[in-house]
VEXMARFI-673462 format. One record per residue (C-alpha): residue in one letter; x, y, z. Coordinates in steps of 0.1 Angstrom, whole numbers, plus 2048, in hexadecimal, padded with zeros to 3 digits. Layout:
# residues N
AXYZ
...
//
This chain:
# residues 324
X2A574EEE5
X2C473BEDE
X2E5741EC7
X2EC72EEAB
X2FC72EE8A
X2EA73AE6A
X2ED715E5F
X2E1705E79
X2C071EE7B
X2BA70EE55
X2BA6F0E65
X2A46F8E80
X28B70BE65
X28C6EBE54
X2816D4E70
X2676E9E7D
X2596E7E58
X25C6C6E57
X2496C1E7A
X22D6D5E72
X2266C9E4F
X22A6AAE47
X2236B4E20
X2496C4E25
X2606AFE15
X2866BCE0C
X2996B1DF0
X2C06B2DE4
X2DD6A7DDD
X2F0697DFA
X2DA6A5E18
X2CF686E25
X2EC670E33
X304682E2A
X2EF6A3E38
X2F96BDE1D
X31C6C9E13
X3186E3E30
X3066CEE43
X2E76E3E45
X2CC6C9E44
X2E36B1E5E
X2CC698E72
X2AD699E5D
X2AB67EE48
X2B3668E67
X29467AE7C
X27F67BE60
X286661E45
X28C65FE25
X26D663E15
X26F689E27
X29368CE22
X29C682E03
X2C3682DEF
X2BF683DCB
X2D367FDB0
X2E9698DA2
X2D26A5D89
X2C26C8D92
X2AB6C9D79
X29A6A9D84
X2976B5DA9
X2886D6DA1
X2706C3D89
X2686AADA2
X2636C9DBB
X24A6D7DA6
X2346B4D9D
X2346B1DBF
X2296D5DC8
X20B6CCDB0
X2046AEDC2
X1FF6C4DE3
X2226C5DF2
X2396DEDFC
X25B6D3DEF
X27B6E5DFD
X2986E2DE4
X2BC6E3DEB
X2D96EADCE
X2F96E0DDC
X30A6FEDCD
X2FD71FDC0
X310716D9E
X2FD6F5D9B
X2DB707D99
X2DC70DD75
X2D36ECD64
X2B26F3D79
X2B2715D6D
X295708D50
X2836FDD6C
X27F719D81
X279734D66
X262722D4D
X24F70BD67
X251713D89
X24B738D85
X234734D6C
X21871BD77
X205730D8E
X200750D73
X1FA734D57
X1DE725D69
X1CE745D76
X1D6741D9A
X1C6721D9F
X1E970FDA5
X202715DC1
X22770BDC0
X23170EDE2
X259701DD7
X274712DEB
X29770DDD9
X2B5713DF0
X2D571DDE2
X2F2722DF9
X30273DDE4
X31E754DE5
X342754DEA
X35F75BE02
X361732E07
X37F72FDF5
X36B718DE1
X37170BDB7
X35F715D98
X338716D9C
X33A715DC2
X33973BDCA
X32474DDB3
X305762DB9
X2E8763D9E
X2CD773DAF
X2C578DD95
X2C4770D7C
X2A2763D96
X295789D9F
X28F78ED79
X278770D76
X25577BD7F
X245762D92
X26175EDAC
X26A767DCD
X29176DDD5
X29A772DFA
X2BA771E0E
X2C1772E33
X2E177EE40
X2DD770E64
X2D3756E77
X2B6767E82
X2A476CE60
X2AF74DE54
X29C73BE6C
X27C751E66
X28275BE42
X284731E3A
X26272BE4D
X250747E3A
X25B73AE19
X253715E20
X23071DE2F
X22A739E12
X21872ADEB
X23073BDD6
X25272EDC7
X26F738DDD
X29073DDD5
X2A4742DF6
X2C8744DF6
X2DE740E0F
X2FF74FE16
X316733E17
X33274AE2A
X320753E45
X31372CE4A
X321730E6B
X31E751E7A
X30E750E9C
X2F0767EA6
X2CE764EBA
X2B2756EB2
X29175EEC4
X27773FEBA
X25A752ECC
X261778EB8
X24B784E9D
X25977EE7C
X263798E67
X25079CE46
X260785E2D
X2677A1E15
X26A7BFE2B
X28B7CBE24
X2977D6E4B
X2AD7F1E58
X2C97E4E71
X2DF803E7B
X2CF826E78
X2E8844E68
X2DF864E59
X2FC86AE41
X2F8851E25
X2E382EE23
X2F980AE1A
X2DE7F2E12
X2EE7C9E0F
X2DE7ABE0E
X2E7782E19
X310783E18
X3187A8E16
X3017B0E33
X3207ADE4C
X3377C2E39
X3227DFE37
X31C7E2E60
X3427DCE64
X3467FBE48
X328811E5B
X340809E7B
X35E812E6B
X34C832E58
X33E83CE7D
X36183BE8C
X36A852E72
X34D868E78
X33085FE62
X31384FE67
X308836E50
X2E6822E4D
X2E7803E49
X2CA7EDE37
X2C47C8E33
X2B07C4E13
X2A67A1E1A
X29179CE02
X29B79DDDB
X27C799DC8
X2677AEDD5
X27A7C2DDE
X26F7DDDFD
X2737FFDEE
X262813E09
X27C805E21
X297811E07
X28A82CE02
X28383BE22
X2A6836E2D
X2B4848E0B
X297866E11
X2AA867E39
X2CB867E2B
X2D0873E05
X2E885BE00
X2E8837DF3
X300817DEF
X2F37F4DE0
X30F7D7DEB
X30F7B5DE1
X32479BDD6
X313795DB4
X3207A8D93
X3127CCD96
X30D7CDD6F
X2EB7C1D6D
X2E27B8D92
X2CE7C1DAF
X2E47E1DB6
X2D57EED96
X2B47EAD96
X2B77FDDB7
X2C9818DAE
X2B481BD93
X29581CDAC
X2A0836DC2
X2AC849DA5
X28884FD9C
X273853DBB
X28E864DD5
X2A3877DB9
X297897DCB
X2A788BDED
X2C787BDDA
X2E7891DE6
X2FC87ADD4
X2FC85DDB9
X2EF83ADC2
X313828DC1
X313800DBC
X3337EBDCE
X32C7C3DC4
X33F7ACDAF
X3537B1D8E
X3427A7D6D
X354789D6A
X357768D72
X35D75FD97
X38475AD9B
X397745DA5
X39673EDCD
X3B674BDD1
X3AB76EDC6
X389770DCF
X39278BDE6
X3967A4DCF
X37679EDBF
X35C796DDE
X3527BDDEE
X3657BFE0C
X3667DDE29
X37E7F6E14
X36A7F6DF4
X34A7FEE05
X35C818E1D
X367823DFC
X34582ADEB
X337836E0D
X352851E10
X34B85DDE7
X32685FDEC
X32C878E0E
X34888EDF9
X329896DDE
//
């Protein structure tokens, strides 16, 4: 078991990958030499070469198409997009092609293509560098949409989706690149999509995801020192989603609140709420209350702050889901 920072247990994912199947072979802008903009994929051009570890050029809808012509030819292509923002010219891509292929030819071809997208804000970061469009990839049958929040599942969670035959879109949250935690090589992996509960409470459920996972523990803390105890869920997984972890935890605790950085209007939170609304409305003491981004555009860096969900809005909604 060692500690290490979320980023550096992509990078370790990676070369494990890489070591054990030499059909691996990652793709992106700048993550060669230069070894990515965060410096994820540092070192691994130089200990595997170029033909593993290969910069492209800035055109995202020419590596995903390469990904997938070479995911027909028997490889398993791992994609990096520099920037969450800079995913869209791909976005063709992805929905008509790579999520399509294997329903069009009735199961007889795999895509095993994992796209990662270092997404979110709180970087302080320009236009298109800080957004968060998973819903835009959950709605797209064909795809699978997962997000770590630690170091620990993004080790694990990165292996399953490289080793698994289904398009993967795994996105990392860029602003906890470098929180520190353990991670235990020899342990049992977690399901890729079990959703997993990380602090137990009886008085009202916070379920978060990638970013927004460490803002909900520090609110169960705060909400605990204030007398209440608060659940706390990491959903991991986006599409599918794990509803009998969700809704277990809502059937213990009547009470539910979806965080996350994307827009609520439209988004994961939603769909959720909606969920729970129609298989635990006879345990619901309370409405399923949403706290995620505005439905906007992201801001300006300089107020991003006001926008991101932070410890006071989700104490907030906690506190108005108890007073029901």
């Amino acid at each position: 078991m060692a500690t290490t920072t979320l980023a550096k247990a992509v990078n370790a994912a990676l070369r494990a990958a890489l070591e054990d199947d030499p059909k691996v072979v990652l793709m992106g802008e700048d993550i060669g030499r230069l070894g990515g903009v965060f410096r994820v994929t540092d070192g691994l051009q130089k200990d595997f070469g170029e033909h593993r570890v290969k910069d492209t050029p800035l055109a995202e809808s020419g590596i995903v198409g390469t990904a997938i012509g070479l995911a027909l030819r028997g490889y398993r292509p791992v994609v990096e997009i520099q920037f969450d923002g800079f995913v869209f010219p791909a976005y063709d891509q992805i929905v008509t092609q790579l999520a399509k292929m294997r329903a069009r030819s009735g199961g007889r071809i795999a895509l095993p293509v994992v796209i990662r997208i270092p997404y979110g804000g709180g970087i302080g970061a320009v236009e298109h560098h800080s957004e968060s469009p998973e819903a835009l990839f959950a709605h797209v049958a064909g795809l699978r949409v997962v997000s770590p929040s630690n170091a620990a599942d993004a080790y694990t969670m990165l292996r399953q989706a490289v080793a698994g035959d289904d398009p993967v879109i795994y996105l990392e949250p860029k602003r906890r690149y470098y929180d520190k935690g353990e991670v235990d090589l020899a342990a049992s992996p977690h399901p890729l999509h079990s959703a997993r509960v990380i602090r137990p409470g009886r008085d009202a459920t916070v379920l978060a995801y990638g970013p927004t996972v460490r803002t909900a523990l520090e609110a169960a803390a705060v909400a605990e020192e204030e007398g209440s105890s608060v659940e706390v869920v990491d959903l991991r997984s986006i599409s599918p989603v794990d509803f009998d972890t969700v809704e277990a935890s809502v059937r213990r605790t009547g009470r539910l609140v979806v965080v996350h950085e994307a827009p609520v209007f439209f988004g994961t939170g939603a769909e959720i709420a909606a969920h729970v609304a129609e298989r635990c409305f006879d345990r619901l003491e309370a409405p399923v209350l949403r706290v995620g981004g505005f439905h906007m555009p992201y801001p300006p860096a300089r107020t991003e702050h006001a926008y991101l969900p932070d410890l006071d809005r989700i104490l907030d909604a906690v506190e108005r889901v108890l007073a029901y």
